[in-house]
C-alpha positions in Angstrom: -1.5 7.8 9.9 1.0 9.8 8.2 4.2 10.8 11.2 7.3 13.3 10.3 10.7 13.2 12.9 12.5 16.0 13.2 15.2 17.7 15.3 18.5 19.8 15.4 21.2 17.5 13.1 22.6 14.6 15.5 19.6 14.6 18.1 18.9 10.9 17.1 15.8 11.7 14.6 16.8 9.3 12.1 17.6 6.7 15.3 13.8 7.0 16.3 12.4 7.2 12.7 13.6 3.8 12.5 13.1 2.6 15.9 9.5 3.9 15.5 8.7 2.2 12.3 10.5 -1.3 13.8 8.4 -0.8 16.4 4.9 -0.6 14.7 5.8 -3.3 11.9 6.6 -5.3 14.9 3.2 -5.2 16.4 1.6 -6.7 13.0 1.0 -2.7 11.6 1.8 -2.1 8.2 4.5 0.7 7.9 5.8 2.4 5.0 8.9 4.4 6.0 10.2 7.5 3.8 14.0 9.1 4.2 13.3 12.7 3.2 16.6 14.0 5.0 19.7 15.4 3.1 21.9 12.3 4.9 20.2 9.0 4.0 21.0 7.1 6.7 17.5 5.6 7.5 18.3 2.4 4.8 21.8 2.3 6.9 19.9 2.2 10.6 17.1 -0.1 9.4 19.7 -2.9 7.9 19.1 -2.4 4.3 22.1 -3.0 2.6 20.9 -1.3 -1.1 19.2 1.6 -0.7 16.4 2.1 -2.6 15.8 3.6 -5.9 15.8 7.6 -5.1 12.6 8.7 -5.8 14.5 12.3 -6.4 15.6 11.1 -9.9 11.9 9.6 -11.1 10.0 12.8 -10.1 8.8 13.0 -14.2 7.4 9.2 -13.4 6.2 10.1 -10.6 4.7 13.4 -12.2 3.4 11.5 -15.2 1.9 8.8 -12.7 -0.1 11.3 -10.4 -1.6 13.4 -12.9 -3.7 10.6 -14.5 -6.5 12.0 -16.7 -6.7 15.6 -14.6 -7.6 17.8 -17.6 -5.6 20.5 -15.8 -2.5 19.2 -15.8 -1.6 19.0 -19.4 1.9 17.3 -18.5 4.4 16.4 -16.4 6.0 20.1 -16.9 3.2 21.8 -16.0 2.9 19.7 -12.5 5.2 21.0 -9.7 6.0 19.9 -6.0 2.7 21.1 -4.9 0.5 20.8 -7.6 -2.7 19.3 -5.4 -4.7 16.1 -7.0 -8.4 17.1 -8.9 -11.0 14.9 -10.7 -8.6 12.1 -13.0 -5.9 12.6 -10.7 -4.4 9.3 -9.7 -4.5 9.0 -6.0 -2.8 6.2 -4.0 -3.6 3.7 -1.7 -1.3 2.5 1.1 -0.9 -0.4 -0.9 0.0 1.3 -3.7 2.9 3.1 -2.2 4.4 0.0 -0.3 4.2 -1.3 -3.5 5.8 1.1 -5.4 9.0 0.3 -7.8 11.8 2.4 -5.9 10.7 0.9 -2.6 13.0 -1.7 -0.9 11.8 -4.3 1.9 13.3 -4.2 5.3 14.9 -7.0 7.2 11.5 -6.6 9.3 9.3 -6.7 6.3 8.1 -3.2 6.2 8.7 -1.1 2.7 11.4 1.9 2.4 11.1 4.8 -0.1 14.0 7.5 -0.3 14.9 10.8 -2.1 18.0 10.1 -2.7 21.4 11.8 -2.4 22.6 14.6 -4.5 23.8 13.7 -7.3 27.1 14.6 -9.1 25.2 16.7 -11.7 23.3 18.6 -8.7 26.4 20.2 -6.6 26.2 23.2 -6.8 23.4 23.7 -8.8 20.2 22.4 -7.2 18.6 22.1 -4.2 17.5 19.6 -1.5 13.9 20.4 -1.9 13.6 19.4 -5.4 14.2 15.9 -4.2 11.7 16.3 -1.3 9.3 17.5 -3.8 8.4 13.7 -4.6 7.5 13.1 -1.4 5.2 16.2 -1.0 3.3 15.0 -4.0 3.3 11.3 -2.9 1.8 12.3 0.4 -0.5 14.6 -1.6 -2.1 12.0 -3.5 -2.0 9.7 -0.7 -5.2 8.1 0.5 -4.3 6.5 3.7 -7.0 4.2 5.9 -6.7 3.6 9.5 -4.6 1.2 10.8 -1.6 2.3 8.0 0.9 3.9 8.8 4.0 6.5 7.2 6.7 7.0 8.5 8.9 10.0 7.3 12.5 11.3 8.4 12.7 14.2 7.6 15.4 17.3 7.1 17.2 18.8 9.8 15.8 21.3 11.7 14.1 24.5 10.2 15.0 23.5 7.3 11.2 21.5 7.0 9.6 24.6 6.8 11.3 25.5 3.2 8.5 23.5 1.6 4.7 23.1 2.6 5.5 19.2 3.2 5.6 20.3 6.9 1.6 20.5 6.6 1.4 16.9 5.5 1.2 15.1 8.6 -1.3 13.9 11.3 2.0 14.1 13.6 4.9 15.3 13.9 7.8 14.5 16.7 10.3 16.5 17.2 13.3 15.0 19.3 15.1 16.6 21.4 18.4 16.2 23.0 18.5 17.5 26.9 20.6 20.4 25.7 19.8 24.1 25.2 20.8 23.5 21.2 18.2 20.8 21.3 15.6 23.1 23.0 16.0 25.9 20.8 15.5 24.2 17.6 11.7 23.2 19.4 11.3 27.0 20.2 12.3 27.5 16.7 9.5 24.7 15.2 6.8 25.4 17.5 7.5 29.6 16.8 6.4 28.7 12.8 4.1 25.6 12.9 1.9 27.6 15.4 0.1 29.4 12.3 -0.7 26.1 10.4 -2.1 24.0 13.3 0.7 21.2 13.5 -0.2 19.0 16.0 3.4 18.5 17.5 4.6 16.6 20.7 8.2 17.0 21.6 10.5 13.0 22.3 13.6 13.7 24.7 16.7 11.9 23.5 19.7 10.7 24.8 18.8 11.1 28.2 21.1 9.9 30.8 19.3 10.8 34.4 16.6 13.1 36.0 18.3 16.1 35.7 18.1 15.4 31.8 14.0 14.6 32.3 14.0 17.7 35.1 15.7 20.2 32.0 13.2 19.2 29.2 10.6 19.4 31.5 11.3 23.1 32.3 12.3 23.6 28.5 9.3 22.1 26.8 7.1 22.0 29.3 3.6 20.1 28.2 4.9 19.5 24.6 6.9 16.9 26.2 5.8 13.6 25.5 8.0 10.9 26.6 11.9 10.6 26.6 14.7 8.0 25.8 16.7 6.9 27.9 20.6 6.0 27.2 20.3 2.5 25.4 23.1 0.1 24.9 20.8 -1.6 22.2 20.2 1.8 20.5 24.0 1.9 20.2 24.5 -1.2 18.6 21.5 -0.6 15.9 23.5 2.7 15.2 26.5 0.8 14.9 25.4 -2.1 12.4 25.5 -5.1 15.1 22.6 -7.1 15.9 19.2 -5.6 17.0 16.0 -6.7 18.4 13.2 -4.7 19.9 13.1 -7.0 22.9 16.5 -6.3 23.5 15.4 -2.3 24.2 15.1 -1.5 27.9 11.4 -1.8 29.3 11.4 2.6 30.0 12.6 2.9 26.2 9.6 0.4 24.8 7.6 2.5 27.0 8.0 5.6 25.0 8.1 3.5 21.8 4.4 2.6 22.8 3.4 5.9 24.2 4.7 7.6 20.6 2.0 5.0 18.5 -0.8 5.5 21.5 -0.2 9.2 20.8 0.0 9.2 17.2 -3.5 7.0 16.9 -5.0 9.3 18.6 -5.2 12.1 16.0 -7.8 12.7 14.5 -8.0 12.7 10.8 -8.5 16.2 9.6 -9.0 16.1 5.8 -9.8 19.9 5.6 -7.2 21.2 6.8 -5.1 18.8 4.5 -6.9 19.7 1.6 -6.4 23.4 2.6 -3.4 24.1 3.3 -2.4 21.8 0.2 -4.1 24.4 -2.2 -2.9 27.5 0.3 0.8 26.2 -0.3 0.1 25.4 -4.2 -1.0 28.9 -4.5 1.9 30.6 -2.7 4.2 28.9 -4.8 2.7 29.2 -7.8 2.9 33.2 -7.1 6.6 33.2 -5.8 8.0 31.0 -9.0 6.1 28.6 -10.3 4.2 30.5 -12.6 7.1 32.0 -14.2 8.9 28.7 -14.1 6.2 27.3 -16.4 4.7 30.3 -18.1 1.1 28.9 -17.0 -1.2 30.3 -14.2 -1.0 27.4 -11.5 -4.2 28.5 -10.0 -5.9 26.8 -12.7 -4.8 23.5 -11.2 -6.9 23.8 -8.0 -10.4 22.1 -8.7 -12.9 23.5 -6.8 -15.4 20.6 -6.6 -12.6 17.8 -5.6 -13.1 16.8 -1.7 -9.8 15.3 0.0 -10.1 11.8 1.6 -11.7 8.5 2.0 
């Protein structure tokens, strides 16, 4: 199962990316977890001490990689963020993305992939979504069984929605701090997800009583999910000092189980992934891809390749 975070900046997203992905390696699952937000702080909060290779500097690798022996991709220039896999494409196992060459392994034994920061040669220049653009093919040409699980933190706020990488997950949770800035940024991500059937479920953060539960509840209403509470063990993860799951609060591993219960769940809808893949190729291709590569990126779409197992 493929899961995105998201929130307003500071609502604890990252926090519960990695909280989340500790808390599935830790019942035996195996997790690959993916920072795809601007900040990079997901190595930080899982204890890695070097990050891992950004994946936003490989994306001709990772281009040349993907593309395989599809006869309508002629090269690595010709292949852009959402250029969806065909016949000869190479498509990926979960195995072969935890064993990828820019992932590092986690203190808990589960594998991390990043985009990467912004290089000195991108201020100014370039944009966060070129980097995300690795992941959206990744996650394109991913072929993921039960039982496997990614685990992706993504961009702040609306900011998701600038590329169709939104679309690429079974789940998404969006956390929320009991605040009406943390509200509004659901409103805001429910208002353009409803169109593209994102199954979303909202995770209250940082909550410190039943007024806090009382306010979601009247915010979100049945998007609402589950909630953190305050947690003095959440505080020393964030802070670099020892952590252990069993050290969380029994109401906080609660909602940790509640979020994988939920998440496996889903059901698996390959159509829609395949479809809204090519509608998002094709949108793209018409707003500036073509033009960017003097090719008609239509042409990539094959009509007889079926997506999944």
């Amino acid at each position: 199962m493929r899961v995105a975070f998201v929130g307003k900046g500071g609502s604890g997203k990252t926090t519960m990316s990695a909280l989340f992905a500790r808390y599935v390696a830790g019942q035996g699952a195996p997790v690959v977890a993916v920072d795809a937000d601007i900040n990079q702080h997901l190595a930080l909060v899982l204890g890695v001490e070097e990050p891992p290779e950004p994946l936003g500097s490989h994306l001709t690798e990772i281009k040349d990689m993907l593309r395989g022996d599809n006869p309508r991709i002629p090269s690595a220039e010709a292949m852009v963020k959402t250029t969806p896999p065909g016949r000869g494409s190479r498509l990926l196992s979960f195995e072969d993305l935890a064993a990828s060459e820019y992932a590092v392994t986690t203190p808990e034994g589960m594998r991390l992939l990043a985009t990467g920061p912004f290089s000195e040669d991108d201020l100014g220049v370039a944009c966060y979504h070129s980097k995300v653009g690795a992941v959206e093919l990744l996650l394109n040409h991913l072929v993921d069984g039960e039982g496997e699980y990614v685990v992706v933190d993504m961009t702040a706020g609306a900011d998701s929605f600038a590329s169709g990488l939104f679309t690429r997950f079974d789940l998404t949770f969006l956390v929320a701090e009991p605040t009406r800035q943390g509200v509004s940024v659901y409103r805001q991500y429910r208002d353009y997800a409803a169109d593209y059937d994102v199954p979303l479920a909202v995770v209250g953060n940082k909550v410190h009583d039943p007024a806090d539960v009382d306010f979601l509840h009247a915010q979100v209403g049945d998007d609402l999910l589950t909630w953190m509470e305050h947690s003095a063990a959440v505080r020393a993860m964030e802070q670099g000092r020892s952590f252990a799951l069993d050290r969380l609060e029994p109401a906080n591993a609660d909602a940790l189980a509640l979020l994988r219960k939920h998440l496996d769940a889903q059901a698996k809808d390959w159509a829609r992934f395949g479809r809204q893949a090519e509608e998002f190729h094709l949108r793209n291709a018409r707003s500036w891809a073509n033009a960017r590569t003097g090719l008609d990126l239509a042409d990539q779409i094959d009509p007889e390749f079926v997506y999944g197992t």
